[in-house]
N, C-alpha and C positions, 0 to 999 in steps of 0.2 A: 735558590740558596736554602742551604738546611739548618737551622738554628740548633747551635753547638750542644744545648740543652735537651734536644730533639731526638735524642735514643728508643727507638724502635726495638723495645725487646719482650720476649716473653706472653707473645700475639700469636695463638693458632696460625698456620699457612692452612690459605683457602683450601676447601676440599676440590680437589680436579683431576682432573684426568686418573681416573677410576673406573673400574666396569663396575657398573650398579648392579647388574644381575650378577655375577660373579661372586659378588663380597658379601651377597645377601642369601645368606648360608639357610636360613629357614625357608626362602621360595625357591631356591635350587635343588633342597630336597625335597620339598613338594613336587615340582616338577619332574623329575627322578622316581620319586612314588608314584606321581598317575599316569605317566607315561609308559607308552608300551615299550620296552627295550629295542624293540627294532625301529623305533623311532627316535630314539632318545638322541643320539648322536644327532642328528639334522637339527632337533629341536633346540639341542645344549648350541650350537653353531650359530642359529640362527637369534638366540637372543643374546648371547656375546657379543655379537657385531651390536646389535642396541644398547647392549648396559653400558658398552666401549662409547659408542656416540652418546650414549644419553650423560654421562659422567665428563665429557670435554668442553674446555674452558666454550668451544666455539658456539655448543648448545646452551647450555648458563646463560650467553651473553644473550642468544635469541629470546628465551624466555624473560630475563628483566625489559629489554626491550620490549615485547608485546605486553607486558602487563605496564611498561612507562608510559611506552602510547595509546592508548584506550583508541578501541574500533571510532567511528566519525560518521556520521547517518551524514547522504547527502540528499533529501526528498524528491530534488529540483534542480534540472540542470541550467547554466547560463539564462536559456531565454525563456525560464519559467515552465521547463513539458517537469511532469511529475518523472520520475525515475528509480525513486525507493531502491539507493544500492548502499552499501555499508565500507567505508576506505579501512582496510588492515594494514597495518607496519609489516613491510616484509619478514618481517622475525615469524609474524604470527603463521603468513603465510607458508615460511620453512618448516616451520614446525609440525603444523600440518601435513603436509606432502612427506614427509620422513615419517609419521605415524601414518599416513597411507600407502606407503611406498614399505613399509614394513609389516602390512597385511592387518595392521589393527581393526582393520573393518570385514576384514573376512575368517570368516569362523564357520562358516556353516555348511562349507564344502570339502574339508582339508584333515584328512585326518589327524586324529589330536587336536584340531581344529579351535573348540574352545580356551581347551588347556594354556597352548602357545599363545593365543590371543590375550588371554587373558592377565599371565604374565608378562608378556609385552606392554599391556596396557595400564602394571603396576610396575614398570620399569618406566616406561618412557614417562608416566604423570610426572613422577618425578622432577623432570627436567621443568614442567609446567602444565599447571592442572586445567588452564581454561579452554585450551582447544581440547582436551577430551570432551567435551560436549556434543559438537559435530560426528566426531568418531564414536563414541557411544550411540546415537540418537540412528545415524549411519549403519552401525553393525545389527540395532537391537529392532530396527525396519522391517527385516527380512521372516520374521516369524508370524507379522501382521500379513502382509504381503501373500503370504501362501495362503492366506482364505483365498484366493482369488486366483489361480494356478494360471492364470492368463497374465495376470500382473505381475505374477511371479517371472514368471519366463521372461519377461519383458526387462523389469527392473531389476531384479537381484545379480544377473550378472555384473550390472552397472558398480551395484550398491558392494560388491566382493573384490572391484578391480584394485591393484595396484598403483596407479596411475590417479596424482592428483589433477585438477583441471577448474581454475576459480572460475570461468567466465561466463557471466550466464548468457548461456546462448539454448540451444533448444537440445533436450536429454539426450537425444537422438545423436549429435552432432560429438559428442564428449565420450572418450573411455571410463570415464570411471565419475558417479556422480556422490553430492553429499545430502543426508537427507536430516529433515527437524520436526517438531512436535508442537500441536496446537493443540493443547484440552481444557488447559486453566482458562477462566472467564471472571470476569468484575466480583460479579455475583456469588459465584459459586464458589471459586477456590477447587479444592480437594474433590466438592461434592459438582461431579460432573453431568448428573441428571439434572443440576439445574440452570445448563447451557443454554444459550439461548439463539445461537447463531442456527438461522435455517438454509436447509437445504430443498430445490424445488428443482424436481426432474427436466431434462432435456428431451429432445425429439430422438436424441440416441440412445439407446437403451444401455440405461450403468453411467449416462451423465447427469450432472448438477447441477445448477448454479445456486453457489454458498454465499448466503448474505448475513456479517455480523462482527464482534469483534474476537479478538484472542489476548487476554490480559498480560499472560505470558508467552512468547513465540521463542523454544529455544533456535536458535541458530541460521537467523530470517535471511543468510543470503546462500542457504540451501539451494539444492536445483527441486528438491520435492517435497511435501510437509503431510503428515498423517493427520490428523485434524476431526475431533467430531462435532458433529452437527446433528439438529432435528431433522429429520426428513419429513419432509410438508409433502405426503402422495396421499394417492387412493389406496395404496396395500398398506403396507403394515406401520411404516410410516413409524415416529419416537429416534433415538438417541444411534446415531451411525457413522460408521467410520467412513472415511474419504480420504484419497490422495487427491491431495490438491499440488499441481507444478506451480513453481517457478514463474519461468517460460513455457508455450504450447507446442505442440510440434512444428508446427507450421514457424517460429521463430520469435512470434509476436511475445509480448509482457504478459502474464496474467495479471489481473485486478488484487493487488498485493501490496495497500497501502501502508507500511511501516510512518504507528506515528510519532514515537520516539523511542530509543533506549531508554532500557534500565539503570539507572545510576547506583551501582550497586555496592555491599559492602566488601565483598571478595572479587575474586573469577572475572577481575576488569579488563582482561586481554579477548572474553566471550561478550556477544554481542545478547542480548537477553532481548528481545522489543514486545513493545504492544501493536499489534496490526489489524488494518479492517479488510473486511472482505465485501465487497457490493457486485454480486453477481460471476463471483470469482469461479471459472469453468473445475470441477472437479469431477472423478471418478469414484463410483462408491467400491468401497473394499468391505466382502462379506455382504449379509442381508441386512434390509431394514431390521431399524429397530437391536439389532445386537452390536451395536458401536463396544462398548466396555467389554463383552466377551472377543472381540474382535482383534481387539490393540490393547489385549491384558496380556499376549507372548511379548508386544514388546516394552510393556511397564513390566515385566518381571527380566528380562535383562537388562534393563535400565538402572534397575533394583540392584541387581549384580553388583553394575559398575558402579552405583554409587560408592557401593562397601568394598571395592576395589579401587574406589579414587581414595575413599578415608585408610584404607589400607596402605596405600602408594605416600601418603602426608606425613602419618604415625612412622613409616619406615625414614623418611625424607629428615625426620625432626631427629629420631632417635640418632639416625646417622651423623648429622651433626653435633648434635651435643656431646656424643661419647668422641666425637674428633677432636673437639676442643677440648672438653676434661682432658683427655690422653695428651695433649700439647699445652697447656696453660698450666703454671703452677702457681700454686697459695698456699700459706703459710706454712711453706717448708719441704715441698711437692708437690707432686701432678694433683691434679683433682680426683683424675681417676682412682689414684691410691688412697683419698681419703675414705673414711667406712661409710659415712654417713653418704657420700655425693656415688659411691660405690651402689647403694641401697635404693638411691634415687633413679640411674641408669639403668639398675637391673630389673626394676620394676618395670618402666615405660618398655623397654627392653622383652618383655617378657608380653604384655598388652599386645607392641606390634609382632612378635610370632602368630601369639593367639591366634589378632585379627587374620594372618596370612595363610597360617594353618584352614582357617574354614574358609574362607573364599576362596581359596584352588580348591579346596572339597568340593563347592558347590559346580567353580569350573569343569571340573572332572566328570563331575553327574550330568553336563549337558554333552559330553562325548560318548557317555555309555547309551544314555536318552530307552534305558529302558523303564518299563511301568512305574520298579520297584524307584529307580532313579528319579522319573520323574514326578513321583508322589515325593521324596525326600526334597526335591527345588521347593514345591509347589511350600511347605514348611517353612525351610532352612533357607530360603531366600530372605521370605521378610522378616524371621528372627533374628540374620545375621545383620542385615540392613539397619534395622533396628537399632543394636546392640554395637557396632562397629561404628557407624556414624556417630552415637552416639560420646564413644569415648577419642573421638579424634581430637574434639578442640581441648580434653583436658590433659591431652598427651603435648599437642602444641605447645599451648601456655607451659607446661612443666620444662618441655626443651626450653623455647626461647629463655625460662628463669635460669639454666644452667649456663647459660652464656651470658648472664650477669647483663650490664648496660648495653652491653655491644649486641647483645640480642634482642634490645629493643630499636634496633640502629637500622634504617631498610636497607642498606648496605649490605648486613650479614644474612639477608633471605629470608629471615625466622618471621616478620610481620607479616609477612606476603602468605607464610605456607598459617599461620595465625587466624590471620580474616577469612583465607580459604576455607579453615575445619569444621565452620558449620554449618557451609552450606548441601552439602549429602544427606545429612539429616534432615532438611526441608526438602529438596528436590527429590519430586517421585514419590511422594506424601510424605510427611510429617511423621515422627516417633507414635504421636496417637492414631493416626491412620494405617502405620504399620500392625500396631498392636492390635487394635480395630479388626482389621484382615487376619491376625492370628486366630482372635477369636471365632471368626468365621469358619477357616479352617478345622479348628477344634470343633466345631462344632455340626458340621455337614461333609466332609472330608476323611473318612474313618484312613483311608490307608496312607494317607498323607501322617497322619499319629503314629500307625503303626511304623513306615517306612523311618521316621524322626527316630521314632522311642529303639526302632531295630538299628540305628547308626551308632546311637548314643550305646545301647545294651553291647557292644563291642568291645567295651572295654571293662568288660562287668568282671572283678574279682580282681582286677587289677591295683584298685589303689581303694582305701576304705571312707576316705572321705569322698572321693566321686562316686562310689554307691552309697555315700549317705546323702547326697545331694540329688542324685535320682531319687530314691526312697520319696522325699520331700515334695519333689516334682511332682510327680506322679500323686502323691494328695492332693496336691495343689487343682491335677488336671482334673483330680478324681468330684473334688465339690466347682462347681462351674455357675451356681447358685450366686448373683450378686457379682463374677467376674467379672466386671468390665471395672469398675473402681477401683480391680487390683491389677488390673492387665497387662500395664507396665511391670510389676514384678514379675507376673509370670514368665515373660516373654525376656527378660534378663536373665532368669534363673535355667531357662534354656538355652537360651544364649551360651550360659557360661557352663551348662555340661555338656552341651555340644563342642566347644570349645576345651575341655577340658576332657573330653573322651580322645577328640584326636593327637593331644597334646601327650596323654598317658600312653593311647596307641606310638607313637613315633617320632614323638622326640626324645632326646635324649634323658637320661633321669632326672639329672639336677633342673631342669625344665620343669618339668612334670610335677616335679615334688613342689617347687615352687608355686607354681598355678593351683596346684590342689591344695595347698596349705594355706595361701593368701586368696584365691577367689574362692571356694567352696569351704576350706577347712573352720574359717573364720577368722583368721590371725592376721588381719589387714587393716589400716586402716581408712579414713577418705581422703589421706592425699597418697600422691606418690612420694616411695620412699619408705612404708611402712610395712616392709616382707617381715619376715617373724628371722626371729636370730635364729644361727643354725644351719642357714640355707647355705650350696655352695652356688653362691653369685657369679664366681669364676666364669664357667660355660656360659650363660649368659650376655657377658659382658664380650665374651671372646666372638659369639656369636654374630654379635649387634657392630661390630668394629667394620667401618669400612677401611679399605686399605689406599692412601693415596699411593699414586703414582711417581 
């Protein structure tokens, strides 16, 4: 019964049945730009059919379900045998198989390869950010793996298939497997040389047995895990990477004690665990002793996706909020028409282009994968990492404030996509460890500067505050005396004319003017909402509008 008082009016209709890639006007021409034309058609096809699923009521509902029901460690079956397996809510389940049945883990065989992966994997986050974990950790394997061209051949078909398949049973046995990452430790954190889990050779030449812990385990009911360890030999022995399964071939459990979840602040639908290892059989991937040169291919695609899942957030929030402004009226109109709530949109509005604009950049540079390309990743990875992670949770908070009460309500999605935004910024190191790495590069890495400074010189004479913004840089890089106390700024200030070259190159003007008058020009302030008068917000705002159904 509905209480006569009980007037239902002047409430947003939920966003549904939508194509997310479609209405999302700044990754569609991205992908149009690095695409080759005789691919484009396949590629526009094949992410329709996702942005179509990824935008229906029937996926929404999968994702609040796997983030309601959090994964459930079961250590021990009935009559006490150990069994370390982790129970999913079928949501989580579906979700997964529809980002693997959608080729999110394969990129490294397919022409255009990364491209379409890449934007698939900032359409479908969307729908739900914590099984890209698996699918990340999964796709970003395969570049470790090829130290080892035997393992390659072996695993990487697995690790490319189409075809999800939860059960652990022995790799051998399954089309298509999922893989996770062991490097964090008690101890150490960040700093991985000071691991302490050793590894001590087998009677088969290239086997191990790993004894120790892992503080963080992304994705512990994988079928395989990269993992480093000391290696305790007579050769060279120090810090080395290792696949360690699951299961063995032979069918049996490997030594794979999960000893609880992470109880986390976001990403509750992902299983995070700490686990020991006591003689767990593993394979060495690459030589002694270069573990970190080894499984740095796949922390710099991991890197990627982080700035691809904070990208997928930023679009996810903006999308909202300008849904609701455009349906919700106050004092006397839409929100959208007011100047002020206008000002606020087109900002955040303008942040998620940026962000989208440089991360299919960088996508694009792993399909060309030449020298010059990939000295620009080697850069533009972890400054964008960096810098995108960085402004995801303060693009959140601004959405959720534009839905007023109701966007504090978990109901309307915004806390969930909220608790999510800071976690990219931590995983796959830290803002300072990103910075850290910059500095590195700066400073042992010449064509890596040069490949950066030749991306960004592209759009040189185009707009005169992003050459006064280079100008600056380029001092900045020029005294290196004492940088590391300033590190963080530098590594923003590229950020933002990397960002601001490609925005000048190809978006449209009212874009471009925007970006280089509030992030480079100076006429901005620290919150959202503060563009400098003048600007046409219009294109912007028209940009940012998803289209319900």
């Amino acid at each position: 019964m509905t209480a006569v008082t009980h007037t239902v009016a002047n409430q947003a209709p939920p966003l549904v049945g939508h194509d997310v890639y479609s209405t999302d006007t700044a990754l569609t021409e991205a992908v149009a730009r690095h695409a080759e034309p005789a691919l484009l058609a396949e590629v526009t096809e094949e992410l329709v059919r996702l942005g179509e699923a990824a935008g229906s009521a029937q996926a929404q509902r999968w994702g609040e379900e796997a983030n309601t029901y959090s994964p459930v460690l079961r250590t021990h079956d009935r009559y006490g045998n150990r069994i370390d397996e982790v129970d999913f809510h079928p949501s989580w389940h579906r979700l997964l198989g529809h980002a693997i049945t959608a080729g999110l883990t394969d990129a490294w065989s397919r022409p255009a390869g990364h491209l379409r992966r890449a934007a698939g994997f900032l359409v479908w986050s969307q729908v739900e950010a914590g099984h890209g974990c698996p699918v990340s950790m999964t796709h970003a394997a395969v570049p470790a793996l090829r130290a080892d061209p035997a393992l390659a051949a072996e695993w990487e078909p697995r690790l490319g298939s189409h075809s999800y398949d939860p059960r652990l049973v022995a790799p051998g046995e399954k089309p298509g497997v999922l893989f996770g990452m062991g490097m964090t430790e008690k101890q150490g954190g960040s700093d991985v040389r000071a691991n302490t889990t050793r590894a001590v050779p087998l009677a088969e030449p290239g086997t191990y047995a790993l004894t120790g812990h892992k503080w963080f385990c992304s994705a512990p009911m994988s079928d395989g895990f990269l993992v480093l360890a000391q290696a305790d030999s007579a050769g060279k022995g120090g810090l080395t990477c290792f696949l360690l399964p699951r299961v063995l071939p032979d069918g049996t459990r490997n030594v794979f004690a999960i000893q609880r979840l992470k109880d986390k602040l976001g990403n509750r639908s992902n299983a995070s665990a700490e686990v020991e290892f006591r003689d767990s059989w593993a394979r060495r991937v690459g030589e002694e002793g270069r573990g970190v040169a080894t499984i740095i291919g796949m922390v710099a695609a991991t890197r990627l996706d982080c700035a691809l899942g904070s990208a997928a957030l930023m679009r996810q929030a903006v999308a909202q909020a300008v849904h609701h402004a455009t349906h919700r009226e106050a004092f006397g109109g839409p929100l959208i028409g007011k100047p002020l709530m206008r000002n606020v949109l087109a900002d955040m509005a303008l942040e998620s282009e940026a962000a989208t604009a440089a991360v299919m950049r960088l996508a694009a540079a792993y399909d060309a994968d030449t020298e010059q390309e990939r000295a620009l990743r080697r850069l533009g990875v972890a400054v964008t990492k960096f810098w995108v992670t960085k402004r995801c949770p303060v693009v959140a908070a601004e959405a959720l404030e534009c839905l007023g009460g109701n966007g504090y309500v978990e109901e309307s999605g915004m806390p969930r996509i909220f608790r999510e935004s800071p976690l990219n910024s931590v995983w796959e190191g830290s803002g300072n460890v990103q910075a850290l790495d910059v500095l590195r590069v700066l400073g042992r890495e010449p064509l890596a500067v040069e490949a950066f400074l030749t991306e960004v010189g592209r759009a040189r004479g185009a707009d005169h505050r992003l050459d006064a913004a280079v100008k600056d840089l380029l001092a900045e890089l020029g005294d290196l005396e004492g940088v590391e106390a300033r590190a963080r700024r530098v590594v923003e200030r590229m950020a933002l004319v990397l960002q601001g070259s490609l925005l000048v190159r190809y978006a449209p003007a009212a874009v471009a003017d925007a970006f280089c008058a509030s992030r480079l020009g100076g006429e901005w302030g620290s919150t959202f909402g503060t563009l400098p008068s003048g600007l046409d917000l219009g294109p912007l705002l028209e940009r940012a509008a998803p289209v319900a159904g």
